[in-house]
C-alpha positions in Angstrom: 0.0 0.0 0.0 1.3 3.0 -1.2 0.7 6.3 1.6 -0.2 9.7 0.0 -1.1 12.7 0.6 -2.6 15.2 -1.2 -1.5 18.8 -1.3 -3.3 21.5 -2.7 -5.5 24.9 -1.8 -8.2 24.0 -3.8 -10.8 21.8 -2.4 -11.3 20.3 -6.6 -8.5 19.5 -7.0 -7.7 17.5 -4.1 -11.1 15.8 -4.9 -10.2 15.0 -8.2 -7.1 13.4 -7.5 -8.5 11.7 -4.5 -10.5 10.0 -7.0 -7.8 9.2 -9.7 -5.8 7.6 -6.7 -8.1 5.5 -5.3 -9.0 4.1 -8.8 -6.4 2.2 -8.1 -5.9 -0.4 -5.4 -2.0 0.3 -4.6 -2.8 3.8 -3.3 -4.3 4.9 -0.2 -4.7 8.6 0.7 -3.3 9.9 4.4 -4.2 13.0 4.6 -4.8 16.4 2.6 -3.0 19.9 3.2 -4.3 22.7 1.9 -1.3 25.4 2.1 2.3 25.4 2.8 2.8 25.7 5.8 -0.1 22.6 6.8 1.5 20.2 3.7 5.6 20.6 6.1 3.6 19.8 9.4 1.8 16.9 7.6 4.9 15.5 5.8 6.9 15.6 8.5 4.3 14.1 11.1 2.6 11.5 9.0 6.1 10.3 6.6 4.1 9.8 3.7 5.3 6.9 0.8 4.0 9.9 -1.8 3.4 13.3 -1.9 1.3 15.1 -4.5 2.2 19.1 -4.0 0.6 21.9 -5.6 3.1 25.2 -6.1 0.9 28.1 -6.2 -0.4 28.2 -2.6 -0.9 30.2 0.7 1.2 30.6 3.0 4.1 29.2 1.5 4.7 27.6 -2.2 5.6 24.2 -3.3 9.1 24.9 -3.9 9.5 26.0 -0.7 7.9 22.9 0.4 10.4 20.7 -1.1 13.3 22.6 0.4 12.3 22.5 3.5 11.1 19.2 3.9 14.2 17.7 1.8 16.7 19.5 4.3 14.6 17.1 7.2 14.0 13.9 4.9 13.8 12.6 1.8 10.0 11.9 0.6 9.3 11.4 -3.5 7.2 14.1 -4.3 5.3 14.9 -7.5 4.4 18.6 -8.7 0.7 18.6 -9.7 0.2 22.2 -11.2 -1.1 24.5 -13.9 0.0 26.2 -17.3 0.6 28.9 -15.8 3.4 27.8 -13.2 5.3 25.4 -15.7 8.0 26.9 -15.3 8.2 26.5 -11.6 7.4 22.9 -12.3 10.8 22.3 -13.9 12.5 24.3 -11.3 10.8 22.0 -8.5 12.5 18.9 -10.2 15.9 21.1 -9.9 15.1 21.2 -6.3 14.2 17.8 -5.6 10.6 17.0 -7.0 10.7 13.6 -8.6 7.9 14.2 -11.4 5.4 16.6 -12.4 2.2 16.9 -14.2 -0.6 19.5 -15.2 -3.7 19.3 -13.5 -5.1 19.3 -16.9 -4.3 15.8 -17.7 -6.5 14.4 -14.6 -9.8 14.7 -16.9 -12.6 12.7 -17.7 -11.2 12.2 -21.3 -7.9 10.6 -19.8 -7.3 7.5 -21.5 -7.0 4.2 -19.9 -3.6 3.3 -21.5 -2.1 7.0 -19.8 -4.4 6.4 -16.4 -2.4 3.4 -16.3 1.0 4.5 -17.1 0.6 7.3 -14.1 -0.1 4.8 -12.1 2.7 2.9 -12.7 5.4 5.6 -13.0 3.8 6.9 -9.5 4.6 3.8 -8.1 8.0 3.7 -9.3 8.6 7.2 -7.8 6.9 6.0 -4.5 9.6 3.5 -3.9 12.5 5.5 -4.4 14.6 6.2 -1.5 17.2 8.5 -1.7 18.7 10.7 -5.1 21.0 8.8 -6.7 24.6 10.8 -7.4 27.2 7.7 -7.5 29.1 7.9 -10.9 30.6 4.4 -11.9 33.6 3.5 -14.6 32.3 3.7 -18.4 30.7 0.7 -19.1 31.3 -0.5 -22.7 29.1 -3.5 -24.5 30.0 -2.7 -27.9 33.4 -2.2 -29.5 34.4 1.7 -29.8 32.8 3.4 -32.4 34.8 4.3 -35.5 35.3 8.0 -36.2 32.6 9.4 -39.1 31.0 12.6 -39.5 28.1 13.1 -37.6 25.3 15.3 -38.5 22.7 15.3 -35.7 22.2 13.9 -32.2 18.9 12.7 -31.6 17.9 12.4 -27.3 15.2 11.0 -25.0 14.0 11.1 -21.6 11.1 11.0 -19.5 10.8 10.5 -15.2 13.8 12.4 -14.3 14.6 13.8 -17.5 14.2 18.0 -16.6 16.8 17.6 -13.9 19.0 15.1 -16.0 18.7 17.6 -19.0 19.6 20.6 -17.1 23.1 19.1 -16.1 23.4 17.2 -19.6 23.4 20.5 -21.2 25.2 22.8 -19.0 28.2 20.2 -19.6 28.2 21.1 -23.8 30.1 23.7 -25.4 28.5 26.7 -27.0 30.2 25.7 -29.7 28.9 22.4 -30.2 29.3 21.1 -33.8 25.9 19.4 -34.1 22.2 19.9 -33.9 20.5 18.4 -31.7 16.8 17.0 -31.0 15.0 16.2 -28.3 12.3 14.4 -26.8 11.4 15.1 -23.5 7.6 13.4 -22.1 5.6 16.1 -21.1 2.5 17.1 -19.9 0.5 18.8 -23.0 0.8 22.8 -23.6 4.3 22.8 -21.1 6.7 22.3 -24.1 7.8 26.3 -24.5 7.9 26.6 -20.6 10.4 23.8 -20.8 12.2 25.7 -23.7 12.2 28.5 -22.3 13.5 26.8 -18.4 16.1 24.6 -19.9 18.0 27.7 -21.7 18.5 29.3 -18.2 21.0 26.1 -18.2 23.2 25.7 -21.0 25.0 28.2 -23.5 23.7 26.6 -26.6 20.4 28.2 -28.3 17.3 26.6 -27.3 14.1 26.6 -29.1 10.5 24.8 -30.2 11.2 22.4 -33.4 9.4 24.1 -36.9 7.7 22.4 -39.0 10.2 21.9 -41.9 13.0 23.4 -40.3 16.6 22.8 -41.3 18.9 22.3 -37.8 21.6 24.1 -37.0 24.5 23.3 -34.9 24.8 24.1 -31.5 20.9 24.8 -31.5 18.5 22.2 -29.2 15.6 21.7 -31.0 12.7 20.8 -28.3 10.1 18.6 -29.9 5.7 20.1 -29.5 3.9 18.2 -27.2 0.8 16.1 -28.8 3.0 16.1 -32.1 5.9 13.6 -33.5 9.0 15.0 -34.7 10.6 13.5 -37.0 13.6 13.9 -39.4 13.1 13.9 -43.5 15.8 14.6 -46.3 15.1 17.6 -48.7 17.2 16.4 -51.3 21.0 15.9 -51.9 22.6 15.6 -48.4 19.8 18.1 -46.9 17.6 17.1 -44.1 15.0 18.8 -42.1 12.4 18.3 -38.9 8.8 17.9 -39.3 5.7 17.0 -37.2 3.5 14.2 -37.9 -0.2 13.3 -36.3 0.3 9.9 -36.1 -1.1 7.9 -33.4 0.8 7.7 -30.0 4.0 5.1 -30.1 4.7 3.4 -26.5 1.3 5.7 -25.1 3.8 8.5 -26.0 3.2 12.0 -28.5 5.9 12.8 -29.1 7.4 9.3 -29.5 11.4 8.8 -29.5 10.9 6.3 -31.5 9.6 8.1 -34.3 12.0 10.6 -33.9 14.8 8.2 -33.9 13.8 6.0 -36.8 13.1 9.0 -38.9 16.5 9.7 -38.1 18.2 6.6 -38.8 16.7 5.9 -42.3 17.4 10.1 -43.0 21.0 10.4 -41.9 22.2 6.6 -41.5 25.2 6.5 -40.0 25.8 9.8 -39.3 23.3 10.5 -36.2 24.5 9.7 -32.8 21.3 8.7 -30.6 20.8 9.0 -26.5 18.4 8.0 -24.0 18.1 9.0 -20.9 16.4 8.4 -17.5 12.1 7.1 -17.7 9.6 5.2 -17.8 8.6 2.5 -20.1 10.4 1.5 -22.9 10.2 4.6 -26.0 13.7 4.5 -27.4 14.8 1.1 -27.6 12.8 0.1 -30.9 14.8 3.5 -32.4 17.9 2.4 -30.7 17.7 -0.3 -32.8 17.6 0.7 -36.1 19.9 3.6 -35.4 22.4 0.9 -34.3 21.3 -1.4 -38.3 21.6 1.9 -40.1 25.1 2.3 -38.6 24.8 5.1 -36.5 25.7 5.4 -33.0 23.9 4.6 -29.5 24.2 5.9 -26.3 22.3 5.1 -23.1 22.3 6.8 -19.6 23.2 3.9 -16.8 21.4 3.0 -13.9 23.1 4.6 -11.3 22.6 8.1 -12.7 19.4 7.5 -13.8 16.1 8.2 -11.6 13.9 5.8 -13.6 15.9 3.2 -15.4 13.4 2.3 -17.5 13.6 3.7 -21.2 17.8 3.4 -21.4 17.4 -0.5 -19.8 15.0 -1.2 -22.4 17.4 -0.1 -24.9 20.7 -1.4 -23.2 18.6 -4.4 -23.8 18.3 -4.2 -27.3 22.3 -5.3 -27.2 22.3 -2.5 -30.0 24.1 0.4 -27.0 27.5 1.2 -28.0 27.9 2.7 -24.5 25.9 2.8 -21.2 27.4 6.0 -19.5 27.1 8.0 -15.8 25.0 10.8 -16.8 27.5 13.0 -16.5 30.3 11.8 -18.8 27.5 11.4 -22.1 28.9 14.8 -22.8 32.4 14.4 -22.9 31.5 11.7 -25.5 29.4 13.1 -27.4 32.0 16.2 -27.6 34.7 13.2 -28.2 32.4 11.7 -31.6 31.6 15.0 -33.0 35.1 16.8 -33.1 
């Protein structure tokens, strides 16, 4: 039985996650605070398996919250909040927050496949016990990949990803050779919030992907939510990003693995593919045919990652030319694009 509680000001929305929650048998709600202030003295008294936190609130907000109550003890919590803080929903990850999504998304016209994946990525979360920060050796299961020109790095990531991300790219050059596209599972309408958030940590340009736009190096190209991005040549050696409407791949729009078999049949073996920290598998069928087309594969390990769910699934492909710490993916990707 998983213990939660609820926080938020507003007496709908606690009622409406009460009843996503107890739709399903593994959760059992604690308790409900209703500011700040109530939601520390409730953490800290009733040690909650889960915590569901709203950030705009009386009193005291949700990222003060999670720095009090992390300075006491660790509890997963998950941001549950609107449009209009988004951004503050990415900061709350920076700040120890394990996941986040809009309230938006807790509607009557939620599908089962999604109700379920909450589910299960909330019980992931709820049996997490501490950050993890070890860094092991480089762990190698393919030979070294030979030297060839790249033209594009292609990245995914879900549960964990906005904190992952934010040190990812604050380890790249400005001057990195490459474009590169990402995508990162959101909640629907929070993709320029995320743009916009993630270029407070890196020096390299970061923007929405246009339909039909040709990448530039050193430019992260972020993909819409509710849309696949994909990669298509334009003739000669030209290639550019377009959206599709496509049904979702792995219960995921965007999909990664649209966007990275797009990629691999576009620029063969001259796109270099990552996948980070998340839930359920996206990645690993585009791992694959990056890895037949001759390109080359990278996967975030276990240690580093929060959720190691989407770069296991790939690692198990047997098609990752490395499985690195989070923190030295960089240094390689700087290392294969020089």
């Amino acid at each position: 039985m998983i213990n939660t509680l609820i926080v938020d000001d507003s007496s709908l929305a606690r009622d409406i996650l009460r009843d996503f929650l107890e739709g399903d048998a593994h959760f059992k709600i604690i308790g409900e605070a209703v500011d700040g202030e109530d939601a520390v003295q409730k953490i800290l008294s009733l040690n909650p398996d889960l915590v569901t936190l709203d950030i705009d609130m009386p009193k005291m907000n949700g990222l003060e919250v999670i720095e009090v109550v992390l300075k006491k003890i660790f509890i997963p919590i998950v941001v549950i909040t609107s449009h209009g803080t988004a951004k503050n929903a990415y900061e709350a990850t920076i700040r120890g927050a394990l996941e986040f999504y809009s309230k938006n998304i807790f509607s009557a016209s939620l599908t089962p496949e999604k109700r379920q994946e909450i589910y299960e990525t909330l019980k992931r979360i709820s049996s997490v016990k501490a950050h993890k920060t070890s860094l092991p050796i480089k762990q190698v299961l393919q030979p070294p990949p030979i030297k060839r020109a790249i033209n594009a790095v292609v990245m995914a990531s879900s549960t964990g990803g906005p904190k992952a991300l934010s040190r990812f790219f604050s380890l790249l050059p400005e001057e990195f050779p490459v474009p590169i596209a990402l995508v990162q599972h959101n909640s629907s309408g929070f993709d320029k919030s995320f743009a916009q958030w993630l270029s407070a940590y890196t020096s390299l340009k970061v923007k929405i992907a246009e339909d039909g736009e040709a990448p530039k190096a050193g430019t992260v190209y972020i993909a819409e939510t509710d849309r696949h991005l994909a990669f298509k040549k334009t003739g000669g050696q030209g290639f550019c990003l377009y959206y599709n409407d496509d049904e979702p791949k792995n219960n995921q729009k965007p999909a990664a693995d649209v966007l990275f078999q797009s990629a691999a049949e576009c620029l063969r073996q001259s796109v270099i593919s990552v996948v980070l920290t998340g839930m359920g598998s996206d990645g690993a069928l585009g791992t694959r045919q990056i890895r037949a087309m001759g390109g080359i594969t990278l996967a975030q390990d276990e240690a580093s990652s929060l959720i190691y769910g989407m770069p296991k699934a790939a690692a198990e492909t047997g098609c990752v030319d490395s499985i690195l710490p989070l923190e030295r993916i960089p240094e390689e990707l700087v290392r294969l694009t020089k």
